[in-house]
C-alpha positions as CSV (number, residue, x, y, z in Angstrom):
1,X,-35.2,-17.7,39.6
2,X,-34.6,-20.7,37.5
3,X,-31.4,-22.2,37.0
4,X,-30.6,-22.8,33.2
5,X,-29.4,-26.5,32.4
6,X,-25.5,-26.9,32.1
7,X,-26.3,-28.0,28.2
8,X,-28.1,-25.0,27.6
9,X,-25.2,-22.7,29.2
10,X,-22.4,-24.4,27.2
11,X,-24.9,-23.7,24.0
12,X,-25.3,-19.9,25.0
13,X,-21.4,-19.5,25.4
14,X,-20.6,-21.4,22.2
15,X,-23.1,-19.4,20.0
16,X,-21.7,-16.4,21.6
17,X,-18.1,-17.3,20.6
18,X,-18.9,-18.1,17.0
19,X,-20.9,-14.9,16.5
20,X,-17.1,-13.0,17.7
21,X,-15.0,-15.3,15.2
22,X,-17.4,-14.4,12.7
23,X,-17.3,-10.9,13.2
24,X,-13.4,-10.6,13.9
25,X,-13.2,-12.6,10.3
26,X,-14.8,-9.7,8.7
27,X,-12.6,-7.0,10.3
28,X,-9.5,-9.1,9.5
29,X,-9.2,-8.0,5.6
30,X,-9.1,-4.4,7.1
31,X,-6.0,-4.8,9.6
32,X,-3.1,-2.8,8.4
33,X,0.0,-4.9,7.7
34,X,3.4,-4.3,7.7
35,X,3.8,-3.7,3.3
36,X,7.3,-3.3,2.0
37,X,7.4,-1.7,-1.2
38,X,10.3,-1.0,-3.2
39,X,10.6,1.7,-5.7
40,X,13.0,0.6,-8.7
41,X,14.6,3.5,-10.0
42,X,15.9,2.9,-14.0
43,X,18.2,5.8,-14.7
44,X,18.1,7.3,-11.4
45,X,21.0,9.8,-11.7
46,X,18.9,12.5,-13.6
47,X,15.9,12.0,-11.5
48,X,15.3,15.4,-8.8
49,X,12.4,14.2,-7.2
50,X,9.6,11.6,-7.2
51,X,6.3,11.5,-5.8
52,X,3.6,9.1,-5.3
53,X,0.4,8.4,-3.7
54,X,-1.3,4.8,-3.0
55,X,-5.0,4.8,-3.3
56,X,-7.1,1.7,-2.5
57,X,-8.9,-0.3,-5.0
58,X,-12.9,1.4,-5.0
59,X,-11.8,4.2,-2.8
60,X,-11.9,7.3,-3.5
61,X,-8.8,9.4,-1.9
62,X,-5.3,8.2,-1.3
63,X,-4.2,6.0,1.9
64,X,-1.2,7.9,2.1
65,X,2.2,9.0,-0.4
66,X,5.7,10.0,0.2
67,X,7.5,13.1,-1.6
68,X,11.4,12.6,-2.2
69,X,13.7,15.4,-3.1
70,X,17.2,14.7,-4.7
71,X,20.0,17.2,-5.1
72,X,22.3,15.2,-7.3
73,X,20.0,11.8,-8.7
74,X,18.2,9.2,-7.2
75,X,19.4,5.8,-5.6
76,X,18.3,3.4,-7.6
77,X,16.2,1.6,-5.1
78,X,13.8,3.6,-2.9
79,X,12.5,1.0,-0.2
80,X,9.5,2.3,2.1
81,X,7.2,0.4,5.0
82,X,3.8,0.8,4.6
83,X,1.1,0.2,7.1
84,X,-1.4,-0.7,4.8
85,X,-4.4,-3.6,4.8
86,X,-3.9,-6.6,2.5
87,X,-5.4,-5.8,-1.1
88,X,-5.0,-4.1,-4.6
89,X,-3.9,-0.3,-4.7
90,X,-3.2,2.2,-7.3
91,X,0.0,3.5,-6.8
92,X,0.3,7.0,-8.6
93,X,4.0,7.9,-8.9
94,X,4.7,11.2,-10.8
95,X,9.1,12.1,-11.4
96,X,11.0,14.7,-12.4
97,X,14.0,14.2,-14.5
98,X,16.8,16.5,-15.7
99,X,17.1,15.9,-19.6
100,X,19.7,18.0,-20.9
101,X,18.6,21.9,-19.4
102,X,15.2,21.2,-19.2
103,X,12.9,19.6,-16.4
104,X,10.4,16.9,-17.4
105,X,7.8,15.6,-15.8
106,X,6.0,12.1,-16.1
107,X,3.3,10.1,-14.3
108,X,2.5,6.5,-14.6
109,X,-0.2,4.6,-12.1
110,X,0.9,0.9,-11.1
111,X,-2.0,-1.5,-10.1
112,X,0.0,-3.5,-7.6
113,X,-1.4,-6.4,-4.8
114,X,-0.3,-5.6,-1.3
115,X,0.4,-8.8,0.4
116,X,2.4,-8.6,3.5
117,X,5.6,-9.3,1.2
118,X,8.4,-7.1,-0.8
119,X,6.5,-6.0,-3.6
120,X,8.7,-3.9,-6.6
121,X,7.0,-0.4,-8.6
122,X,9.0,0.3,-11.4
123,X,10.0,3.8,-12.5
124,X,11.1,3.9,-15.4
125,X,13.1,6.4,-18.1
126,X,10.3,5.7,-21.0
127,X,7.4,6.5,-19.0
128,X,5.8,9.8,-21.2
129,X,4.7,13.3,-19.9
């Protein structure tokens, strides 16, 4: 059995390094992240309850969504961490208010870039039914 030259072993190692930066590159995009998203509340004392789902750019279903329940109004700031990949997502938040004796809900989507930083949705009182 032949020995392979030292020049030709340090090629074989470096080629085989390469091919696993280039392949952990492509997987990086898909890493979650820590993704702190703040929900911004405008009139939040009539709000009962708020729900929203964040889907991916070009997928299909949700990555996930939170349900909130309030007995007497909403804080006005509603902070979550999500665990989430870098990237754009559709964030589908639908609310119910009290306005006067009657219950109305709205929905609004929000096309918001995840970047590993605070990033703000607003909810606010003009969104329509």
């Amino acid at each position: 059995m032949s020995r392979l030259p030292p020049w030709r072993r340090y090629l074989a190692l470096g080629l085989a390094a390469v091919a696993v930066l280039v392949l952990a590159m492509g997987l990086v995009p898909n890493w979650p992240q820590n993704q702190h998203v703040v929900f911004q509340v405008q009139a939040p004392e009539n709000v009962e309850s708020i729900v929203a789902t964040w889907t991916r750019e070009g997928d299909d279903s949700p990555r996930g969504g939170t349900k909130s329940s309030f007995a007497s109004g909403a804080p006005s700031r509603i902070d979550r961490e999500l665990s989430l990949p870098n990237g754009t997502y559709i964030f589908a938040v639908g609310v119910k208010r009290r306005v006067g004796r009657e219950l109305v809900e709205t929905s609004r989507e929000h096309r918001v870039r995840l970047e590993g930083r605070e990033v703000t949705v607003f909810i606010t009182a003009a969104s329509r039914p």
